[in-house]
Structures are given as C-alpha cells and as structure tokens.
C-alpha positions in Angstrom: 153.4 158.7 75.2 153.1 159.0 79.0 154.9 163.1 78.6 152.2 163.6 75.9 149.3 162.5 78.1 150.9 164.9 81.6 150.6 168.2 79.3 147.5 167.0 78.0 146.4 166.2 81.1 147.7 169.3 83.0 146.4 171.4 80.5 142.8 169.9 80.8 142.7 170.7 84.7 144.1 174.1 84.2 141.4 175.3 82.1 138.5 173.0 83.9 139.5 175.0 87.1 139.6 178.6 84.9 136.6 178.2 84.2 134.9 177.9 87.1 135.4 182.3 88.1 134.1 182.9 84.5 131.0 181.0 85.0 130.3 182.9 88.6 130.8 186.4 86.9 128.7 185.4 84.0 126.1 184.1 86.2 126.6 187.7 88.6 125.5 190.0 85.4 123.5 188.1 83.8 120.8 187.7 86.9 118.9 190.3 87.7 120.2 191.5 91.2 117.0 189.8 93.3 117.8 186.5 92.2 121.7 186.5 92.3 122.0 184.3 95.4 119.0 181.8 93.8 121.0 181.4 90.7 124.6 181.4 92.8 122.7 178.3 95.1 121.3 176.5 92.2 125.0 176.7 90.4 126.5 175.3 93.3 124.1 172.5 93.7 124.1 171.6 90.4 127.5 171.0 90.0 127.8 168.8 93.2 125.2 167.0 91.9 126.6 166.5 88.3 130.3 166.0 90.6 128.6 163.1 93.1 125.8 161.2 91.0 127.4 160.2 87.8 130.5 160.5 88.1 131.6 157.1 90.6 128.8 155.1 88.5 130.5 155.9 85.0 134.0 155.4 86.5 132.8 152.1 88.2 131.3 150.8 85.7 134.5 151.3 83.3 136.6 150.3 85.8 133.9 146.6 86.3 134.1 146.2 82.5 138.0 146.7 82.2 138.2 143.2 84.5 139.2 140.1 83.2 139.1 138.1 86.4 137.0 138.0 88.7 136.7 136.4 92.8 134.0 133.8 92.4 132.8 132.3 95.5 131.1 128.8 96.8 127.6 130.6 96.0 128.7 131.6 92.6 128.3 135.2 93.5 130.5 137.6 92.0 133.1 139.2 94.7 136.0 141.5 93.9 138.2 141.5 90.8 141.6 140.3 90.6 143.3 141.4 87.2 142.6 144.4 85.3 143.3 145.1 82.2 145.0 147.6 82.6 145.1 149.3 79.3 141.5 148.9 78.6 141.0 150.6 81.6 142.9 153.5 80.6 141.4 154.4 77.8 138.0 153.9 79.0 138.8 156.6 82.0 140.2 158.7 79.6 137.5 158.1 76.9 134.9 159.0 79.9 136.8 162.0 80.8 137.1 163.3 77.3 133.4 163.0 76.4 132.8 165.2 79.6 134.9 168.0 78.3 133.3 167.7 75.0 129.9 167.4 76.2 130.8 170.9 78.5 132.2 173.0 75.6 129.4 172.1 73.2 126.9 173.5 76.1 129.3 176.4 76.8 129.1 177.6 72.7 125.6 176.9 72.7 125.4 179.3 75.5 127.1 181.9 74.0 125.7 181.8 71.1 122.1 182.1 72.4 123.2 184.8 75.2 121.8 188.1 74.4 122.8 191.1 76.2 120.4 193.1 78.4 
C-alpha cells in the first residue's frame, strides 16, 4: 500500500500549500482597505500558533501511546521508550493528520457558504 499512501500523501501537501495564496487574496478583498495589514498580522499569527501549540502535543502524545516498552529506572520513573509499535503509530499520525484536513475543509465550506459579497 506504501505507493497508495505517497500519491495520497503528495497530493495532500500539494493542495495544503495551494491553499495558502487563496486564503491571502480572499482575506485582501474581503477587508476593508484600513484594516488589510490587521487582518494580514492576525492570519499570520494565527496560523503559527495553530502550527506550534498543538501540533508537537497531539503528535507526542500519539507517538507516547504507540509505545509498548518503556526505560524504567531505580526510582520507578518513566524515562524514554524503547519499542514502538510501529504500525499503531502510523495510523495514529495519519489518523491525526487526517482529522486536521477534515476539520479545515469543514471550516473552509462553512466559510463559503456564509460569505456574502460587498
């Protein structure tokens, strides 16, 4: 399945990255010219927030809970892990990845369907 998964795959980051000079333009007309560079900052910070925040905690997390051994020292504290399960993992980054995308094109018809032109 591993060619199925690279077009899917490649596909995915084509359109994630296509998407991102759509979303400028639409911001750029439907602003009102005064707060253009507001809306343009807020954009940006949003995403790097959305990129920074969640992102490594969801992918840690799936990546903690795909272990199946773990380093336990004299302490009994937990340390690093030392088998994966490796399939597991998979198809929790995946599963991750794929509720993103979903959760992005439901706001993105939302969007269009509540935009109403000037």
């Amino acid at each position: 399945l591993l060619p199925l998964f690279l077009a899917t795959f490649f596909f995915a980051v084509v359109f994630t990255f296509m998407a991102v000079t759509p979303t400028t333009v639409a911001i750029l007309r439907c602003v009102p010219d005064k707060q253009r560079t507001f809306a343009l900052g807020v954009q940006s910070v949003f995403l790097r927030l959305l990129g920074t925040i969640p992102g490594p905690i969801l992918f840690g997390a799936a990546i903690d809970n795909s272990c199946t051994l773990w380093d336990i020292n004299e302490c009994h504290t937990t340390g690093a892990c030392w088998v994966y399960d490796n399939e597991s993992m998979a198809y929790q980054l995946m599963g991750i990845s794929a509720a993103c995308k979903l959760i992005t094109i439901i706001f993105v018809v939302i969007a269009v369907c509540l935009y109403k032109p000037p």
